[in-house]
N, C-alpha and C positions, 0 to 999 in steps of 0.2 A: 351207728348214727352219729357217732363222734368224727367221723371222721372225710374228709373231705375229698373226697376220689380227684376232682376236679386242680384243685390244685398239686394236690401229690403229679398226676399228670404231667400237669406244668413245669414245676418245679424241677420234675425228675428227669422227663424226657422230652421237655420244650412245647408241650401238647402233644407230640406225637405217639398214639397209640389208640387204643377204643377202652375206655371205662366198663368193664364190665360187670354182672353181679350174681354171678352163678360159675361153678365149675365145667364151664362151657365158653368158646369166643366164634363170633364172625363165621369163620372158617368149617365149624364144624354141621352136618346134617341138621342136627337137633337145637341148635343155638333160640335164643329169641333176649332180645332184650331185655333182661333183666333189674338193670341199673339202678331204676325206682322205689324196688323192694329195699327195705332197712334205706332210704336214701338219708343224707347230709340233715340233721337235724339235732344239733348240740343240747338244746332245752329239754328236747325230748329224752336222750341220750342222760343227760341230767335225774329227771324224771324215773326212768327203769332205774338209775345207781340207785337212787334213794328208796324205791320202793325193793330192791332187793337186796337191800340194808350194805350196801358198798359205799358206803359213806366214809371208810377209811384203809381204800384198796392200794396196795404198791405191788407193779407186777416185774418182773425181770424181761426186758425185751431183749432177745437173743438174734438180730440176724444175722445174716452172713455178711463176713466183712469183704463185700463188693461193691464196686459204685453204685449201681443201681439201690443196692437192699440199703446200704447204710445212710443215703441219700432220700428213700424212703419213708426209714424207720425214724430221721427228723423231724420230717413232719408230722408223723403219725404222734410220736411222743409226745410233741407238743400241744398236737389237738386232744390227745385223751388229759391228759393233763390239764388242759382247758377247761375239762369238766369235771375235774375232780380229781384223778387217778394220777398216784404217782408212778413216775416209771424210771424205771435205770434200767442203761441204754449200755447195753454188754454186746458190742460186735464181736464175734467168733472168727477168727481163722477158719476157711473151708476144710480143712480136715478137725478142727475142732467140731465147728457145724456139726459136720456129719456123725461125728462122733457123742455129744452132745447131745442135739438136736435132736438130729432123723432117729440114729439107733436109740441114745439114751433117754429121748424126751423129758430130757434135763430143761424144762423153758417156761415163761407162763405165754411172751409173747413171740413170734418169728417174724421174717421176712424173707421171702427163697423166689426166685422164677422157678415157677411148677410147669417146666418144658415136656413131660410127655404128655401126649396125646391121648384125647376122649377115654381119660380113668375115671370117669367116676364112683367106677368100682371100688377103689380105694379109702370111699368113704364107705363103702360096704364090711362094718365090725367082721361080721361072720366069716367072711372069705376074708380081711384083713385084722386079725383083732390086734395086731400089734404094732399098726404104721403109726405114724407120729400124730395124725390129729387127735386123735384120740376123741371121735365123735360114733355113738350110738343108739340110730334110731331103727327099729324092724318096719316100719311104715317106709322110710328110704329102703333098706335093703329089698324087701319086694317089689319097689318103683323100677329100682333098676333091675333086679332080675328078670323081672318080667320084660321089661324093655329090650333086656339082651338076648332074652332068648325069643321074643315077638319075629314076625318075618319083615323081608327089610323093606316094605310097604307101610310097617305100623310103627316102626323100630324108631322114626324121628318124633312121630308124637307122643307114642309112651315115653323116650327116653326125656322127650319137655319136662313131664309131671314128675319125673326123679331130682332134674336138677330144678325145678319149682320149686322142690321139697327143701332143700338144699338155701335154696337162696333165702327162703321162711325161717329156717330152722338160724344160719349165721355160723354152722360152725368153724366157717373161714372170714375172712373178708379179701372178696376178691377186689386187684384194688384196679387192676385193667389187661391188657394185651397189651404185650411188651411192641414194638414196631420192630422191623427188622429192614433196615436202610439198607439200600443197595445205591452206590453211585457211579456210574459209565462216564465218560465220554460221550457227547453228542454225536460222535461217530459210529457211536456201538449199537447195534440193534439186534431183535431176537432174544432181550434178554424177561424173561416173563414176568410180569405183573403178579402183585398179590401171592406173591412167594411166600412159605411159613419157615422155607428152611434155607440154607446157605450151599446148599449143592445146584450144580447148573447143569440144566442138559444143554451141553455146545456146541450141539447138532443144528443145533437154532444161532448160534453169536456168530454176527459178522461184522466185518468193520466197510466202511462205506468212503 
């Protein structure tokens, strides 16, 4: 609630991308807007520090030292700070990152693009006990179990009620969907829309 999606956006990537608030975007079967859960409310945010006796929290924010994360973790630091919390702002090296971070979960806070695709297994303890978030709810893990083994008729609205679960719970903050620009020549055509990845079929590009 500290934190403002809308301007990190901004700031980060000119507006361009989709705010999101579950471990799900756009793209995916199961997606549904999320955003509003835990939405932008500093007072409130304020509110849970004090009632959960953080009245005197300083955390270590670890991202990756890349434009995107550290550009970020700016703003982020500044709005939790806002409400209270102090933060020292430790950018990592990508092989520190990884080293650190992902294996060592050496961090209190991160920033990373989470580029694979519909995991949200990974917040699944029992099949994952040892990935970095280090989040543990059985109420989630049967969400998505069931989700994943449903037929794939039922498989987008179960999978809903897992990352529902997910977005209630907070134990990330997702802060959007990264945009992934593509720019031609006005000559070029064939090249497809709403692309998620950077490979081209050029079966379709022609020049005019």
């Amino acid at each position: 609630m500290a934190i403002d999606k809308t301007k990190v956006l901004q700031d980060v990537q000119a507006g361009r991308g989709v705010i999101i608030g579950s471990m799900a975007v756009p793209t995916d079967p199961y997606y549904e807007d999320l955003s509003g859960v835990n939405a932008y409310n500093p007072e409130q945010a304020k509110a849970l520090l004090k009632e959960a006796g953080a009245t005197d929290l300083t955390l270590r924010f670890r991202p990756a030292n890349l434009p995107y994360a550290t550009a970020a973790a700016t703003d982020v630091a500044a709005m939790l700070q806002a409400v209270g919390v102090k933060v020292v702002l430790e950018p990592q090296p990508w092989p520190n990152w990884v080293q650190q971070v992902f294996v060592g979960k050496d961090y209190d806070l991160t920033i990373v693009a989470h580029v694979e695709a519909r995991d949200l297994n990974t917040y699944d303890n029992s099949q994952f006990p040892s990935y970095y978030w280090g989040y543990a709810n059985p109420t989630f893990n049967k969400l998505w179990l069931d989700a994943d083994q449903a037929s794939k008729e039922q498989y987008p609205e179960l999978m809903k009620k897992a990352a529902r679960q997910l977005a209630d719970d907070a134990p990330s903050v997702w802060l959007y969907m990264m945009p992934n620009l593509v720019v031609t020549k006005a000559t070029v055509t064939g090249v497809g829309q709403n692309q998620t990845t950077d490979s081209f079929d050029v079966t379709t590009i022609a020049t005019r």
